[in-house]
Phi, psi and omega in degrees: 000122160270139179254159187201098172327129156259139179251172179254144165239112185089011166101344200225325210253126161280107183251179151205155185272175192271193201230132190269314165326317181308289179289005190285297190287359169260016204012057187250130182226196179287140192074335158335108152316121159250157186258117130284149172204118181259134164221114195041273228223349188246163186212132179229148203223123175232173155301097179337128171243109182335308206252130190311304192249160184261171191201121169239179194220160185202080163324104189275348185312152164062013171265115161234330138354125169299302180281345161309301209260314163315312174286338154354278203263354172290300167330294197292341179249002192263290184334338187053063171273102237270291178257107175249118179284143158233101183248138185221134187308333204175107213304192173225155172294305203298330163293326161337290180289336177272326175275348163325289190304309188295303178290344181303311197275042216215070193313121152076023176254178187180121177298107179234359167222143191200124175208179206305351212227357229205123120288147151223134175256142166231112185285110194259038184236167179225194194275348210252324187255018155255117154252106181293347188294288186340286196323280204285018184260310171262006166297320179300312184291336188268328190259007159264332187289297214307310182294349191238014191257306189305277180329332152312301187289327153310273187318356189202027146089342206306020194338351203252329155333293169324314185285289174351284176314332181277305200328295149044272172301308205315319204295310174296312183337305225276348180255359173281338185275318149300330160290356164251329173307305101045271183301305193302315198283357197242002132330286176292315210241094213301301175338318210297337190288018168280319191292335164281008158067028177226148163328173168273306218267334180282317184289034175249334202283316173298342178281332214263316181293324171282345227224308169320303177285005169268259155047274173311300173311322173266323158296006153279351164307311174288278206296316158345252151014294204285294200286347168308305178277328155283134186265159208045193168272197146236043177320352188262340185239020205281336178285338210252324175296308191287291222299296161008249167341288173312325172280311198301324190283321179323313213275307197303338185264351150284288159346287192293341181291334151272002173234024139249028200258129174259358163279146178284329158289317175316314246249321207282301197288332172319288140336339140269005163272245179015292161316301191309352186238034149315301175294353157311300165340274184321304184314296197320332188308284188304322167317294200280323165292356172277324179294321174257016170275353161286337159339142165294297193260106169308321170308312176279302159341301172270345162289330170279335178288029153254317191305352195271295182310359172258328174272002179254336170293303188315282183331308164312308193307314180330290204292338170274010206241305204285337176296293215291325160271336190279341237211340169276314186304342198245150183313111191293131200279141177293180182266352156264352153259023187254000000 
């Protein structure tokens, strides 16, 4: 860390000097633009950056693979890269179709150049038109309705149900890869938090919290699945699995409700209501693995204990989401207590 005396010039004008290491490696010179961006008690000071877009490049030779070539181009836009290129002596169809496939699932990218050797992908969205608020608002709704539509769909036989819910799942992907895409970028570059219109610190608490709910969205994803593979209902264990589910759906939902809460206090006391109604959660846990371990069919036994084990994981899940409000809620330390 360097220190720097501020002086006053012309009676009225605050000056101070740059770090000459600083401006060397930032090609910043006499006549150079520089950026403030004040966030409360702090003043961050960068280098005007010339170019509208960031633009990356990826070579692709030998991903012929599916989650190769998906997870690619996902890395490249979570990373926040504005126009991302993709190159090969030669494109494959079949590569096509995967990066095809990738970008469908993907907010605001969108395939906009295509030649024997070249993709370009493009984000046609900017920071000012992303609400990172939206996103985690609707991941709580789509991925607690899944979990609590899956345990439906175990208890009452429902297969089309049971699909419904995985399909689903893509919807929660797609805003969590947007809220990191989101989060990274507000990182790098201090401007994009003026344009989502949040702190840095409140969009890492709402990224850490979207990163639960994907989480939950996919383990309702696993008992879907789960109810796919038990044949019939489960009427014999079905009261003791929905009362589960209702306590377990609880805790993520009182969670978000304090870290979308904007007094602090109110949003502090949700969030230990929230923690607190982890261990209930657990008893029930225990409760409900005793009951199917009395099952007749060992098979069927051990496929709902991972459904238990998934409304109980939930609950955890709950419970980071509320540290994740306890920790938006608390005072930010000042530049004299640090």
């Amino acid at each position: 860390m360097e220190t720097r005396k501020v002086q006053v010039t012309g009676g009225s004008t605050y000056t101070v000097s740059l770090p000459k290491d600083w401006a060397t490696e930032n090609d910043v010179s006499a006549g150079s633009v520089v950026e403030f961006h004040s966030e409360e008690d702090l003043l961050l000071l960068s280098p005007r950056d010339e170019t509208e877009r960031v633009e990356g490049t990826l070579d692709i030779t030998g991903l012929t693979e599916d989650h190769e070539l998906t997870r690619a181009v996902m890395t490249m836009y979570v990373s926040g890269f504005d126009i991302i290129q993709l190159e090969a002596e030669r494109i494959t169809a079949a590569q096509r179709r995967i990066i095809r496939d990738a970008t469908q699932g993907l907010v605001g990218l969108e395939v906009i150049e295509e030649t024997t050797d070249r993709v370009v992908l493009q984000d046609l969205l900017d920071s000012s038109e992303l609400s990172v608020h939206n996103a985690i608002t609707r991941m709580r709704l789509v991925s607690l309705t899944m979990l609590r539509d899956a345990v439906d769909a175990l208890v009452e036989d429902d297969d089309d149900l049971a699909h419904d819910v995985v399909e689903r799942d893509d919807d929660v992907d797609r805003l969590w890869y947007m809220v990191s895409r989101v989060f990274r970028t507000v990182l790098r570059n201090p401007t994009s938090a003026n344009d989502i219109g949040f702190p840095r610190e409140t969009v890492f608490d709402y990224q850490s919290a979207a990163r639960q709910l994907e989480r939950i969205a996919d383990h309702a994803s696993k008992i879907a699945d789960l109810a796919l593979e038990i044949e019939g209902s489960s009427d014999d264990v079905a009261d003791e699995l929905l009362a589960m589910r209702d306590l377990a759906l609880e805790v993520p939902e009182v969670a978000m409700d304090a870290l979308l809460e904007d007094d602090p206090e109110t949003a502090t006391s949700m969030a230990n209501e929230a923690r607190g109604m982890v261990p209930a959660v657990d008893e029930k846990t225990r409760s409900v693995d005793n009951a199917i371990r009395r099952l007749d069919d060992p098979q069927r036994a051990q496929r709902l204990g991972l459904v238990v084990d998934s409304l109980n994981r939930t609950a955890d899940y709950g419970a980071n989401i509320a540290e994740s409000a306890l920790q938006k809620a608390a005072p930010r330390p000042s530049a004299t207590q640090r």
